[in-house]
C-alpha positions as CSV (number, residue, x, y, z in Angstrom):
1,X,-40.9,81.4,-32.8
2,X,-39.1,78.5,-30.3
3,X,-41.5,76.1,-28.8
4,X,-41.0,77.3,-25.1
5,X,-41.8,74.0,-23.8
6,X,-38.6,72.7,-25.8
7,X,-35.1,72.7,-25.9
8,X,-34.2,72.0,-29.1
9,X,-34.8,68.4,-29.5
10,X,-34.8,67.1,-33.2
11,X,-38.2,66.3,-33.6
12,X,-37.7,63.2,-34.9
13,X,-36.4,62.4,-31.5
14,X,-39.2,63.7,-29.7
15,X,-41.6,61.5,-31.7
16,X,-39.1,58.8,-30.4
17,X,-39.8,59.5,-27.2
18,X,-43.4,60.4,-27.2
19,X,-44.4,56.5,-28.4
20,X,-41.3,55.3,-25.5
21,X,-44.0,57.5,-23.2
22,X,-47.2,56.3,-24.2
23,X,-45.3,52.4,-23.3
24,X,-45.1,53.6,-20.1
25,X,-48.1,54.9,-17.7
26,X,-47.1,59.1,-17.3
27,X,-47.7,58.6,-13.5
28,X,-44.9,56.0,-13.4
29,X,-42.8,58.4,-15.5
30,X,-43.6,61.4,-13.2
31,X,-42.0,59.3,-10.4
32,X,-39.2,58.5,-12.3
33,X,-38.5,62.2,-13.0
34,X,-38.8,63.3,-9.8
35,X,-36.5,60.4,-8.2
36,X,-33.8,61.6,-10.5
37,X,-34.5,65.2,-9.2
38,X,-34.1,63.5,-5.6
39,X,-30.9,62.1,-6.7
40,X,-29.3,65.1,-8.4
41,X,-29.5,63.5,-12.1
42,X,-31.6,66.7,-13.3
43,X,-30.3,66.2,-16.6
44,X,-32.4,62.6,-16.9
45,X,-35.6,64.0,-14.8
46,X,-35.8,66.7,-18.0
47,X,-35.9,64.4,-20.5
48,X,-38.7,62.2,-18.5
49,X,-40.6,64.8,-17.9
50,X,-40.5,66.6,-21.3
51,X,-41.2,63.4,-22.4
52,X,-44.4,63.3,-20.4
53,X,-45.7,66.8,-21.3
54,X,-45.1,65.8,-25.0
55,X,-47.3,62.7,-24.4
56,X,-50.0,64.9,-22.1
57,X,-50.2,67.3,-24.7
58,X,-51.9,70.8,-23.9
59,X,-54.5,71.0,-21.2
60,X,-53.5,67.5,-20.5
61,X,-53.7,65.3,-17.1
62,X,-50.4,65.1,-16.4
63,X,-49.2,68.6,-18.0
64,X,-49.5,70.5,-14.5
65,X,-47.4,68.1,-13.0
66,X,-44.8,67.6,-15.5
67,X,-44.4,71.4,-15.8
68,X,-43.8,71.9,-12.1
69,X,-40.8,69.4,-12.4
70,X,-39.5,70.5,-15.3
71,X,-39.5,74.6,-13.8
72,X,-37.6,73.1,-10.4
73,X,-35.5,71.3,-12.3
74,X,-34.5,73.9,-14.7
75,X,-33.8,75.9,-11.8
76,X,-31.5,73.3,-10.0
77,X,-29.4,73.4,-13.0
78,X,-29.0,77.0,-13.0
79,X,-31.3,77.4,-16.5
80,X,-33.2,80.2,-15.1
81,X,-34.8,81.2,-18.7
82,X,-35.9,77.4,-19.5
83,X,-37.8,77.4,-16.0
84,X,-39.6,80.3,-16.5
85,X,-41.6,79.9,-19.3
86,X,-42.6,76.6,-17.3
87,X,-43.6,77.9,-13.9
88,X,-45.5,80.8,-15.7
89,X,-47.8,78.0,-17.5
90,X,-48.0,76.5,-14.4
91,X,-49.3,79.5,-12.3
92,X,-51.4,80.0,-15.6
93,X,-53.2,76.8,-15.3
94,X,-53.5,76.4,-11.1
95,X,-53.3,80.1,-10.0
96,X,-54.2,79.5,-6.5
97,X,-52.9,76.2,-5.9
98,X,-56.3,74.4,-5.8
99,X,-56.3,71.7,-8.6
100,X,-54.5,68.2,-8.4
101,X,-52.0,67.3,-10.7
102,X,-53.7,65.3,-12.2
103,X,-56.8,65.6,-13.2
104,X,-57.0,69.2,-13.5
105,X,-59.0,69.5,-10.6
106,X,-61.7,67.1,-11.8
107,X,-61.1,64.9,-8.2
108,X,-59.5,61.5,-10.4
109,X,-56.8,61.4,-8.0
110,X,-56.4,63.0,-4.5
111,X,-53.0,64.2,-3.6
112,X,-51.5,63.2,-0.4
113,X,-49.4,66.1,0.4
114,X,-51.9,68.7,1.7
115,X,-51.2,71.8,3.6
116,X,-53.0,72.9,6.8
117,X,-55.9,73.7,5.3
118,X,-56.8,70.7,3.2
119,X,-55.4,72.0,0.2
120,X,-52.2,71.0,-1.7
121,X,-49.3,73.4,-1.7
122,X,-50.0,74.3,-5.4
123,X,-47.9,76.7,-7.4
124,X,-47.4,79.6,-4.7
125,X,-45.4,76.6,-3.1
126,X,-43.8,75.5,-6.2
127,X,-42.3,79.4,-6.5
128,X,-41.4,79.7,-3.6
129,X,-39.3,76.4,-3.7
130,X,-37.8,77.5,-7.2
131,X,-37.5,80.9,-5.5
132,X,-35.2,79.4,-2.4
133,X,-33.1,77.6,-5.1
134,X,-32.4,80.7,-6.4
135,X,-31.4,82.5,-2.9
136,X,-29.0,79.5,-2.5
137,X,-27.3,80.1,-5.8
138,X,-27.5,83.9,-5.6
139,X,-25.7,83.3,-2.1
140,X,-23.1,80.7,-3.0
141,X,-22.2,83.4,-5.9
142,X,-21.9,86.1,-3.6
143,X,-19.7,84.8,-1.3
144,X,-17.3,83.5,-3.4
145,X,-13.8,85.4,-2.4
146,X,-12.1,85.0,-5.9
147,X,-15.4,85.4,-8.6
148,X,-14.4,85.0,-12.3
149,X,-16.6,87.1,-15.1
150,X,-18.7,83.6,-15.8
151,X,-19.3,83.6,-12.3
152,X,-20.6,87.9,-12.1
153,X,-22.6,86.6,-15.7
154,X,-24.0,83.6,-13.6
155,X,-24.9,85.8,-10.8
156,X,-26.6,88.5,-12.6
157,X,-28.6,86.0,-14.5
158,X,-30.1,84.6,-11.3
159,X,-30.7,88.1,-10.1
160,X,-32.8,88.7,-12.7
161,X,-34.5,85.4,-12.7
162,X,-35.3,85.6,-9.0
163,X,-36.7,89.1,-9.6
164,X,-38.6,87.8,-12.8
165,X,-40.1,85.0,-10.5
166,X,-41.1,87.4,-8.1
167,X,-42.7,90.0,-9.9
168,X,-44.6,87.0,-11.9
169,X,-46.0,85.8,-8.4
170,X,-46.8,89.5,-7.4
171,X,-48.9,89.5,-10.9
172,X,-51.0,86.8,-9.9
173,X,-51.6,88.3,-6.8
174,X,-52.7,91.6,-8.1
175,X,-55.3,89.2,-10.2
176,X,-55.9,85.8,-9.6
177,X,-55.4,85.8,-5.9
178,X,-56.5,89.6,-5.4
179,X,-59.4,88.5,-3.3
180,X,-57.0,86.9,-0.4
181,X,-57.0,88.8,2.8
182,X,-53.2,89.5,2.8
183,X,-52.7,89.7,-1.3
184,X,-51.6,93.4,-0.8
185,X,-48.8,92.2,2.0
186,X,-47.3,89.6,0.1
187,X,-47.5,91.6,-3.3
188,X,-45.7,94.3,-1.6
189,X,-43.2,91.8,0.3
190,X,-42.7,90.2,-3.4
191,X,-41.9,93.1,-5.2
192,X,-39.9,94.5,-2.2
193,X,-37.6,91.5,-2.9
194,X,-36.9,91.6,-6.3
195,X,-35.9,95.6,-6.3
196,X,-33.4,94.4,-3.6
197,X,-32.2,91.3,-5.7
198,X,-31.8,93.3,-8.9
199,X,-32.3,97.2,-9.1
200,X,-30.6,97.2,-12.1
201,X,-34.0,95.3,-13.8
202,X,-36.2,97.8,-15.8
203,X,-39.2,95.2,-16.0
204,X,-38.9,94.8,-11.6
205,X,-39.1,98.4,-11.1
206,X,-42.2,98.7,-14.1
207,X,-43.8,95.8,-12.0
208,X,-43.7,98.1,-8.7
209,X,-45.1,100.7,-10.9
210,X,-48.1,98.8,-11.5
211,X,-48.3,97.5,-8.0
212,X,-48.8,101.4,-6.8
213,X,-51.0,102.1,-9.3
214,X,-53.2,99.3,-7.7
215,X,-52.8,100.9,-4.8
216,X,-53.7,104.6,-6.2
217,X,-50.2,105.6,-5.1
218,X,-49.9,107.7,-8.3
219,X,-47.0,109.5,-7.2
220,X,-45.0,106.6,-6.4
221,X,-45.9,104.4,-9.7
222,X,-44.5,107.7,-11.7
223,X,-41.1,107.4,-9.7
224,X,-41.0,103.5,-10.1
225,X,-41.6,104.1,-14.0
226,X,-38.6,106.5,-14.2
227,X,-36.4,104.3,-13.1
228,X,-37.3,101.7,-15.1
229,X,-36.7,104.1,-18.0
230,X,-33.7,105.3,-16.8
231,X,-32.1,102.1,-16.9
232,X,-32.3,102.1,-21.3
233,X,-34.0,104.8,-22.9
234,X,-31.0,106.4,-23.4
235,X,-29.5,102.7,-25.2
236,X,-29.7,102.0,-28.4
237,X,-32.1,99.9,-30.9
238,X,-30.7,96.5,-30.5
239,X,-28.8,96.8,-27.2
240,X,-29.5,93.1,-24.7
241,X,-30.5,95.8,-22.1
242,X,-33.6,97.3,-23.5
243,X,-36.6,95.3,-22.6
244,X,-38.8,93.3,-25.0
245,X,-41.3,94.8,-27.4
246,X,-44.1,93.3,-25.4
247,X,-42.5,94.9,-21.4
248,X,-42.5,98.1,-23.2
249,X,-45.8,98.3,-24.8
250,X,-46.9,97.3,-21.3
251,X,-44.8,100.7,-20.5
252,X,-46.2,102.9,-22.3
253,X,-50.3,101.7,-21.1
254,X,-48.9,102.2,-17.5
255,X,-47.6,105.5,-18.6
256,X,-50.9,106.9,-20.1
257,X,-52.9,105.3,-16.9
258,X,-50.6,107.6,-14.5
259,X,-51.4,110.4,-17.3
260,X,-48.1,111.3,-18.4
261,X,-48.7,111.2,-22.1
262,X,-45.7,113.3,-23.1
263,X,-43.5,110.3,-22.3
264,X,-45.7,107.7,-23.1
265,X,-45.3,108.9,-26.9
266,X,-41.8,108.9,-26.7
267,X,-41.7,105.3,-25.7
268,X,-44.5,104.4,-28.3
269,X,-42.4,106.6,-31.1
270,X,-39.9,104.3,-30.5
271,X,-41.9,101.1,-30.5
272,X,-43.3,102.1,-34.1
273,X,-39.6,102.9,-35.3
274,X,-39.0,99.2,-34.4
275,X,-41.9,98.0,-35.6
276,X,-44.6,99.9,-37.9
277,X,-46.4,96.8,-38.2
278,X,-47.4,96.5,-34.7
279,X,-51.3,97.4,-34.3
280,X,-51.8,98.0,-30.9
281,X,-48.5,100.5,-31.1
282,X,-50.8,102.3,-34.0
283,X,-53.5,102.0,-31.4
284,X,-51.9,103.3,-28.2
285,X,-49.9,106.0,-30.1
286,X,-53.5,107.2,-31.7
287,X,-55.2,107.0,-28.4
288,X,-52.5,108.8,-26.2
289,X,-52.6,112.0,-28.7
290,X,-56.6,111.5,-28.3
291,X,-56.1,112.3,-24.6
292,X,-53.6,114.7,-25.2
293,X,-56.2,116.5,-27.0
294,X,-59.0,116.5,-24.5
295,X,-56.5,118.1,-22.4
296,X,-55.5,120.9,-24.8
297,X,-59.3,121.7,-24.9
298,X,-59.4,121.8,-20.6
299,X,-56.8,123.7,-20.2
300,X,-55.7,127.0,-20.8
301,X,-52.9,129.1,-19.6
302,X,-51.7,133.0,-18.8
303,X,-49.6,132.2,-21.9
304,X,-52.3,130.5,-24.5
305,X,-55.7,131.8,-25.2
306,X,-58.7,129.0,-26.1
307,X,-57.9,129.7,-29.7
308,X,-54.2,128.5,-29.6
309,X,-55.4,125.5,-27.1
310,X,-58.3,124.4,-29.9
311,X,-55.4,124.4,-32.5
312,X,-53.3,122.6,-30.4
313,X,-55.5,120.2,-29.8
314,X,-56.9,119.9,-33.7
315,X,-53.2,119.6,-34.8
316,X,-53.1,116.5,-31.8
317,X,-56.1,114.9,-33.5
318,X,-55.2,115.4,-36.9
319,X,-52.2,113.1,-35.6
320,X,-54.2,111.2,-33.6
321,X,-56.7,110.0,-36.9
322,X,-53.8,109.3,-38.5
323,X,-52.2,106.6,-36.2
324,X,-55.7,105.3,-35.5
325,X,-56.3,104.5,-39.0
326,X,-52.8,103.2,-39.6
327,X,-53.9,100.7,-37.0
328,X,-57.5,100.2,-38.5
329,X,-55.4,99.4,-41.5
330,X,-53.3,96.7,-40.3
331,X,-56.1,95.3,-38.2
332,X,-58.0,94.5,-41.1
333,X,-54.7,92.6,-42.9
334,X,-53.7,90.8,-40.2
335,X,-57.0,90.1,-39.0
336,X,-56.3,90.8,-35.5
337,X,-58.3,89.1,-33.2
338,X,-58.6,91.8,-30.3
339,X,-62.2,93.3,-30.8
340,X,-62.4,95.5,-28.1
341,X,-59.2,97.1,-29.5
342,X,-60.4,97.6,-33.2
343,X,-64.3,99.3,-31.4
344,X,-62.5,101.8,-29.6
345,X,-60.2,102.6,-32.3
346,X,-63.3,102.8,-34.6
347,X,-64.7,104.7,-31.7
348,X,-62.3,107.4,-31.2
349,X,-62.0,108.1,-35.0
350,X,-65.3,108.9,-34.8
351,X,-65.0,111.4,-32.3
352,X,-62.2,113.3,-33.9
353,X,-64.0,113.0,-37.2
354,X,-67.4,114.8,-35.4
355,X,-64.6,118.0,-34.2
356,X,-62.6,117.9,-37.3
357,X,-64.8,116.2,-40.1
358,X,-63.9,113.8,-42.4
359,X,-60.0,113.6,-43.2
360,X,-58.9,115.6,-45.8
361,X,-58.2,113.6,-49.1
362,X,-54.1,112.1,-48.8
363,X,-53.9,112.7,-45.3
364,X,-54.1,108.6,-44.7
365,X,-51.0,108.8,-47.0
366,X,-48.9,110.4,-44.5
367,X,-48.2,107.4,-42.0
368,X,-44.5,107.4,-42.6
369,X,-44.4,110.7,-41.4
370,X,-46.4,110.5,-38.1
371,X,-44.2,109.9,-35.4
372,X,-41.8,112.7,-37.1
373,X,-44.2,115.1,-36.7
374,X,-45.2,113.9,-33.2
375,X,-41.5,114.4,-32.2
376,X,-41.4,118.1,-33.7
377,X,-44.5,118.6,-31.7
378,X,-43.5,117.5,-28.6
379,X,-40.1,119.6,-28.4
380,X,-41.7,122.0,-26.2
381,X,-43.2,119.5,-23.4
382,X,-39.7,118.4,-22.1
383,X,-40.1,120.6,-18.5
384,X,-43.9,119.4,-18.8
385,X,-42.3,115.7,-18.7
386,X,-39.8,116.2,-16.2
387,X,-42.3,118.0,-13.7
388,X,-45.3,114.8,-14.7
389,X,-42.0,112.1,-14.5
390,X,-41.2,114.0,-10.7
């Protein structure tokens, strides 16, 4: 996978320029960079600065500071998906705003520019910055009379990056910065903003999701994920338009927390058709039939005595073992390194094992077949998931 500090540099020449660096003092390079920024040479102020973060290394002095000029000027030259990687790390590493840049909040060197409260303007600034950059562009697009398709292409792409940038600040105020009076205000403002800037974003409307299950507005979060789904599940494997592995694992956890585990295995079927060496799809695939099985055993209808719910549910569990073991299994190859994961996967396959008793021999066999089977036995859910999904 890309370095996504880098560009592509040879990196023969970056070895070039890191000993060009270490002739220089970073500070003196920093000032350089952001001069050229000043003077509109972003091109130049890149290669400084990437110069300087190569030299700073990883938890570095000067890393804060060289990644805040390389995410604004990234943005300045329209390179939305170069900044971003940038101004996440930097959020990453000075959340709230409080550390210099330099020195990592160690007090080497006190910055001048403060804001009212004694405090430098930190990354929320920084965003917000890079976020009016990308108004102006997003503008300047929109109002042009006569727009060619590199110019719609443009405009979506900054769409999307200023919803990205957005929902990444909303993030960190569900978190980092959730103990700040008016975190909930500006969470809603900044997620407000990027379903205006771009609808048509699956991850946006999965980020309101989570921001109303923060705020137990269950109802709302299940709405907010069907439009997120709306806009793909229906593409197929491959399309540019369905979101990354990673935004739809993140899918299907929001889905189970909002307890609409029909449609969380559909999206997690379709994961483990993409990949089937993904643990925690194993994991979250074994865990939502789990819960789908408690629920067989609570409920019963006018339709289904407590016989046909305990064989519902031992036919869920059954599954259920099967996926958690699949993921035990690649756990141990890959030696995964989330422990809290593999316990509760051990942990659960010990409570189906307690009801059910220890797997029959050959049923580990059957992986290749599990999310077949799951699909034959969810066919009769669908007005379940539509009335859960409304």
């Amino acid at each position: 996978m890309a370095d996504p500090y880098h560009d592509g540099t040879h990196p023969a020449q970056r070895q070039k320029d890191k000993k060009k660096a270490k002739s220089l003092p970073l500070g003196l390079l920093l000032q350089e960079a952001t001069a050229k920024v000043q003077t509109g040479d972003h091109e130049s102020a890149v290669k400084l600065a990437e110069r300087v973060l190569d030299a700073t290394g990883k938890d570095g002095d000067f890393e804060l500071a060289a990644l805040n000029l390389l995410g604004l000027a990234y943005i300045e030259m329209g390179d939305v998906d170069l900044a971003r990687p940038r101004l996440l790390r930097a959020v990453e590493i000075d959340a709230d705003g409080s550390m210099d840049e330099r020195g990592r909040g160690r007090g080497k060197i006190p910055l001048a520019r403060a804001d009212q409260r004694g405090r430098r303007p930190g990354q929320r600034g920084l965003v917000r910055k890079g976020a009016a950059v990308l108004r102006r562009h997003i503008q300047a697009l929109s109002e042009k009379t006569k727009r060619t398709a590199l110019d719609d292409a443009a405009l979506e792409e900054k769409r999307q990056g200023l919803a990205g940038v957005l929902c990444a600040v909303a993030e960190v105020y569900m978190t980092d910065l959730s103990w700040e009076e008016d975190a909930e205000q500006r969470c809603e403002a900044l997620v407000t903003e990027a379903t205006m800037a771009c609808p048509e974003s699956p991850e946006t409307w999965q980020t309101v999701a989570n921001v109303r299950i923060s705020q137990q507005r269950v109802d709302e979060a299940k709405t907010a994920l069907r439009r997120s789904m709306e806009l793909w599940q229906e593409l197929p494997i491959g399309d540019l338009k369905v979101p990354e592995f990673a935004t739809r694992i993140s899918l299907a956890r929001l889905l189970m927390e909002v307890e609409v585990e029909p449609v969380a295995m559909e999206v997690i079927d379709r994961l483990v058709a993409e990949d089937d060496e993904s643990v925690e799809t194993w994991y979250l695939g074994g865990w939502c039939q789990y819960i789908q099985g408690e629920k067989k055993k609570k409920t019963t209808t006018t339709t289904t005595t407590d016989a046909e719910a305990e064989e519902a549910r031992k036919e869920l569990w059954t599954s259920a073992r099967r996926w958690l073991r699949q993921c035990l299994k690649l756990y141990k190859q890959q030696d995964y390194e989330d422990d809290r994961l593999g316990e509760h996967a051990r942990e659960l396959t010990r409570a189906i094992d307690e009801v059910l008793g220890p797997s029959p021999e050959g049923e580990d066999d059957d992986e290749d077949d599990v999310w077949e089977d799951d699909d034959d036995e969810g066919e009769g859910s669908s007005d379940d998931e539509d009335e859960e999904m409304g």
